[in-house]
N, C-alpha and C positions, 0 to 999 in steps of 0.2 A: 897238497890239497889246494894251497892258493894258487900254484901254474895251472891244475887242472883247472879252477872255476876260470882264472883270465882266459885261457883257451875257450871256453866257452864263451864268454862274453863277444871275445871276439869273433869269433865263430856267429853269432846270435846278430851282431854289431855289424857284420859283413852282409849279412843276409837283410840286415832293417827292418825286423821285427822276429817275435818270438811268440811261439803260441802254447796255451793252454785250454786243455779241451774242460769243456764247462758241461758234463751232461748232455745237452742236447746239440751242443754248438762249439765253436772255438773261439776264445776274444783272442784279441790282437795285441799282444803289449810291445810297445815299440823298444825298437833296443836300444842298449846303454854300454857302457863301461861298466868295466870292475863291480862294486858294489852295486851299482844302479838296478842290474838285472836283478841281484838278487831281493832288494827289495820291490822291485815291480813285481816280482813273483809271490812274495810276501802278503805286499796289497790285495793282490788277485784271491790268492786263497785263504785270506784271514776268513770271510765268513763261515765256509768250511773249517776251516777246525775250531770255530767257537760253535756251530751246530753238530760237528761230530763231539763234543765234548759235552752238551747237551743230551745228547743220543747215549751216551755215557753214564752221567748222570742219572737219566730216568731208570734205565735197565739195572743201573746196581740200587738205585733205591725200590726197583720192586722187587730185587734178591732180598733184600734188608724184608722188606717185608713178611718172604718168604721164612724167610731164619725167624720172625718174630710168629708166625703162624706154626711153624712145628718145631717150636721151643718146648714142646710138652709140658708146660707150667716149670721149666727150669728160671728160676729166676737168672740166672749168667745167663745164658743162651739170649734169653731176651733182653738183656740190658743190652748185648752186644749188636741185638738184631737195633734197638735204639740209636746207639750208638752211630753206626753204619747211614743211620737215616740222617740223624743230627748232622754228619762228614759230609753226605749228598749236597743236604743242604748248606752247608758252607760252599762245595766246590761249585754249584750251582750261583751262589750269589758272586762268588769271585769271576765266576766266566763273566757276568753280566758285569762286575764292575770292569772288567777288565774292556769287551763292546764299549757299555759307555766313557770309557778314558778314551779308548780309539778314534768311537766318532766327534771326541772333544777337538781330540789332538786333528784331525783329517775330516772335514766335514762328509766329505766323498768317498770313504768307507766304504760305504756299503750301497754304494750307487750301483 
């Protein structure tokens, strides 16, 4: 695993830059060595995975919701459908602690 990423880098390193398609467009992350790539790549798509995690979040707490709506008066059924919401809501404030440690630790995050 680790000849394969150096191969890459340098592969990446040769050419003097590496790109990521961004949706609409391509940014340019300049290339590195070793590790360096993989954390440019990191940077680049941390916001994406704190909003696909987000996107995550909302869809299973409107399941949750679901499960508490035809619970048919089962008392379990619905503690669980609570439950599921309470969990949301936890893994919703962790994404968000986790953003803001990011943009503590990297001002330029999410630039």
């Amino acid at each position: 695993m680790l000849s394969f990423l150096q191969t890459i880098a340098e592969v990446a390193y040769a050419q003097g830059r590496l790109y990521v398609g961004t949706g609409g467009g391509t940014t340019t992350i300049p290339g590195g060595t070793g590790v360096q790539v993989i954390i440019r790549y990191v940077e680049a798509l941390w916001p994406w995975f704190i909003a696909f995690g987000v996107g995550i979040v909302i869809i299973r707490m409107i399941m949750a919701g679901y499960e508490i709506m035809f619970s048919g008066g089962n008392p379990g059924l619905r503690q669980q459908g609570v439950q599921h919401i309470l969990y949301s809501i936890v893994g919703l404030i962790m994404l968000i602690f986790a953003a803001v440690l990011l943009n503590m630790i990297n001002p330029n995050a999410y630039t």
